[in-house]
Each structure stands twice: as C-alpha cells, then as structure tokens.
N, C-alpha and C positions, 0 to 999 in steps of 0.2 A: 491557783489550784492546778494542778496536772493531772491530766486525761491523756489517756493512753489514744493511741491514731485510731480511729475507727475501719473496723474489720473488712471495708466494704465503700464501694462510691454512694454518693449522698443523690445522684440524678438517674438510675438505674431506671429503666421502665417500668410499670406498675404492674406488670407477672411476676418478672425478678424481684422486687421490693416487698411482694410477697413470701417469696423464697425464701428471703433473706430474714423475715423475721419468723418464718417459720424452724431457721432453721437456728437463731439467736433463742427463740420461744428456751428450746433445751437448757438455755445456760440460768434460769432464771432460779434463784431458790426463796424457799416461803420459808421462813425460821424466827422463832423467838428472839426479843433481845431484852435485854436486863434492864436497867436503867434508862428511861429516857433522853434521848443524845438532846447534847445541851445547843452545838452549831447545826441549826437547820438552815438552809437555802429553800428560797421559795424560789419557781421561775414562771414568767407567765412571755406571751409573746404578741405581738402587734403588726398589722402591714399597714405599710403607704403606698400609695399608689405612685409610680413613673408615669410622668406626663403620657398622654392616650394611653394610657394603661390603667383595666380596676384596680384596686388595691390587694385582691389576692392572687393576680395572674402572676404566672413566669412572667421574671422580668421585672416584677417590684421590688419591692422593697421589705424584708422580715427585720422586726426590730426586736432584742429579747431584753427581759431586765432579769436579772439576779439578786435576789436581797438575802444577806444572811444575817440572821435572826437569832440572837442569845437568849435561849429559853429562859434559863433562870431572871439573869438581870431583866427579859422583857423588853430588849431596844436592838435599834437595828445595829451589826458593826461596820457593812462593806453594804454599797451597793454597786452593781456594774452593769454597763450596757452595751451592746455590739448591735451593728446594721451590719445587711448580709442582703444580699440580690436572691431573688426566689430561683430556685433551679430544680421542683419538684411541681407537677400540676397536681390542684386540688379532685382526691380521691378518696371517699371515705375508707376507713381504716386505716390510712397512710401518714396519720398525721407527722408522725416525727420524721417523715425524708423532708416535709416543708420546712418545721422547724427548729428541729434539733442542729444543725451545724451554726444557724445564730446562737442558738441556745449555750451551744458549747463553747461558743466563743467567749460571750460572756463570763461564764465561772472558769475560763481560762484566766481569766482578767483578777480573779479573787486572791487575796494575799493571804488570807489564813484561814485554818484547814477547815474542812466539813463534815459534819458526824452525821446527815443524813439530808435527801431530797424532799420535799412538795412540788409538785407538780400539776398544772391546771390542765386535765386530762385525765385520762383512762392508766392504769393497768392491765392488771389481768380480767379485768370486765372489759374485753374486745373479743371481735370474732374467734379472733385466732389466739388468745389470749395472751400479747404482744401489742400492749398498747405503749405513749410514749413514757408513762413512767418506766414499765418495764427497760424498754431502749436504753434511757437514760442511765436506768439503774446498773444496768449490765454492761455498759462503757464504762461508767463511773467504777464500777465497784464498789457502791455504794447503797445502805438503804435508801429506797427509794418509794414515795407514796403517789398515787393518784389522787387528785382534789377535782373532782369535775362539777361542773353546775348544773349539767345535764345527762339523761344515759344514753349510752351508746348501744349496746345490748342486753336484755334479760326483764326482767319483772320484776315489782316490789309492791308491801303493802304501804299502805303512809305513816312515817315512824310518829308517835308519840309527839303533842305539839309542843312539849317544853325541852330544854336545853339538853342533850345526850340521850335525845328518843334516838332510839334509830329500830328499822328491818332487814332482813336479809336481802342481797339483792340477787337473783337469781337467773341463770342462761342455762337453755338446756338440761335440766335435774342439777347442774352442780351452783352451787355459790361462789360467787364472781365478787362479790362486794357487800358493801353498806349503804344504805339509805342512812345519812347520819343529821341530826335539828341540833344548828352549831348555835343555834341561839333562838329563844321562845317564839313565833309566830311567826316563823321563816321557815322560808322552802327551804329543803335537806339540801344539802350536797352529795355526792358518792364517791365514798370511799374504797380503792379496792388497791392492791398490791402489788408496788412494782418489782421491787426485788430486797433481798435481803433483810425481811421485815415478815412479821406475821400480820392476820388482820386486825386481831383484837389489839396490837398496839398501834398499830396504822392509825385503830379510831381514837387511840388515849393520844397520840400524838396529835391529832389533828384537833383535839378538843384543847390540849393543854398548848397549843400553838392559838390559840382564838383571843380575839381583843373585841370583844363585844359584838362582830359583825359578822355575817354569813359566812363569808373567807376568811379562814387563817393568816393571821396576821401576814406570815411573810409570803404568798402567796398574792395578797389583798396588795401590800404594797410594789412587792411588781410590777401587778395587773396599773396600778398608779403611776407608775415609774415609767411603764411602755406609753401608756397614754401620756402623759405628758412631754415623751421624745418625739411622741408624734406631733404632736403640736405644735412645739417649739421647729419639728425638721428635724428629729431622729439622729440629732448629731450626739457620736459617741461620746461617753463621758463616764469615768470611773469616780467615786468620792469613798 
C-alpha cells in the first residue's frame, strides 16, 4: 500500500502535536459514499515493554497489526505487522504521534489496494476533533472510520440493547458520533468519522463489518494479531 510521507515529525512536543492536528483538523472531509467498499483494513495496536521499561513508556516497543478484510466473501486477504520503538510520551488526545508511524508501517507492508480504514480509536469524537482515524484518514487519503470501545468526549443516552441500537453521541451541542449495539447484550462501541465517509455509513459499515462479536471483524482480528506478536516477541511478520 503507498502512503504518502507524513507532513510533519512523528516526536514533536505535545504544544506543537497539537498544532499540527489542529491544523491537519482543516483537511478532514465528512461526505457520502455509494456502495459499501468491499477492501476494508482493520488496524489495532499493542506495546511491549524494553527491559526496565513499562510497556507504554518512550523507549518500548508499539506493535501494529493490519488485517484486510473482503466484505463481500467475509475472510481475511493480507495480514501485516511492524514493531517500531515508542518516540511520543503518553498524552491524552495525542494518541496517533504514539501510534500511527507503526501503524503506517504496517499497511506499508499490504500488497493489494484499500477501499477504506477501521480504526480502534476516535475521530472526530475528540477534543479538537482530530482523533487517530482522522490522522489516518487524511495521510491515507482514504475513508476512514473510528471503532473505539470507550469515549473519549461528549455524552450519550444507552442505545437499544439488540443489534443496530444505537444514540447520538454528543460534545459540546454538536454530534461527534454514535453510540452503536454491534450485537445483542453488549456494551456499544463508538462510532464517529474519520475522514472521507459520512456517519450514517460509518455505522452501516461497521455493522456489515461484524462477525458476531463486539468488534468488527477486521478490527477484532488485529486487536488478535497484535496480541499474539506480543506474545510470541512482536517479531514482524507479513502472511
């Protein structure tokens, strides 16, 4: 997959890191799309710890996995994985200076192309409404969604407890996202917009992406895929 060089250093200090996505915020666009893309990528990410080191300090270790996912047939086609040394300290809001350069490394590694992003994280449900799908999406040029398991900003009521409840989720008087129930008597996920997508297909995507569990499928197997590099020792591996 080719990614364009990123507009900006990945270890900036955390004033500047904000500048930068305030000033990246601008490129972001919310738009319709037609048919649902058939290549999704799911990405999730992982740390290990360096000897006397925690596992999320400068200086460990971020492991990312990449799976992409053929909506129609339902199976995975490519999975890829990159380790990368931490070079951002943990800051809320900041999440993609941590992880997005393993991130990228990884769907650098992917052989065939991409019709859209999952992402285990925020969009435009963040402060500054530049979460890391956004990032993502706006390097890629690519649609790109938020899947988060938790919120990050705003309010919601509790959606509906069977499959495709969902509520608005809310910051500030504007709607940031979805509160979406990806399967009966399970906590929601939230849904909100990285780039190149609207919301109301963000949640048909993330619904028609589900294989019977909380997370969307390619998203789920990531989150699998990093865990189990960690495991093993995080040793890179494309299949």
């Amino acid at each position: 997959m080719k990614i364009p060089r990123a507009p900006h250093a990945w270890n900036p200090t955390p004033a500047r890191a904000v500048a930068i996505q305030r000033a990246l915020a601008e490129r972001v666009r919310v738009q319709a799309l037609g048919p649902l893309p058939r290549r999704v990528v799911g990405v999730d990410c992982a740390f290990a710890a360096q000897r006397g080191r925690r596992p999320a300090a400068v200086g460990s270790q971020c492991i990312a996995a990449a799976v992409l996912w053929d909506l129609e047939e339902a199976r995975v086609l490519e999975t890829a994985l990159a380790r990368r040394p931490l070079r951002f300290p943990y800051v809320p809001g900041l999440l993609s200076f941590r992880e997005l350069p393993t991130v990228l490394a990884a769907l650098r590694t992917l052989r065939g192309p991409v019709d859209a992003m999952l992402v285990d994280g925020q969009g435009l449900a963040h402060p500054r409404r530049f979460g890391i799908a956004c990032h993502l999406g706006v390097l890629c040029d690519l649609p790109c969604v938020g899947v988060a398991k938790s919120v990050l900003v705003g309010e919601y009521a509790e959606p509906g407890a069977r499959r495709s409840g969902r509520s608005p989720l809310r910051h500030r008087g504007e709607r940031v996202g979805t509160a979406l129930r990806t399967r009966d008597e399970t906590r929601p996920v939230f849904v909100s917009v990285g780039h190149r997508i609207d919301l109301p297909t963000a949640e048909r995507l993330v619904l028609a992406c589900g294989g019977g569990f909380r997370l969307p499928e390619p998203t789920r197997l990531a989150d699998r895929a990093v865990a189990e590099a960690k495991r093993r020792g995080g040793r890179r591996a494309v299949s």
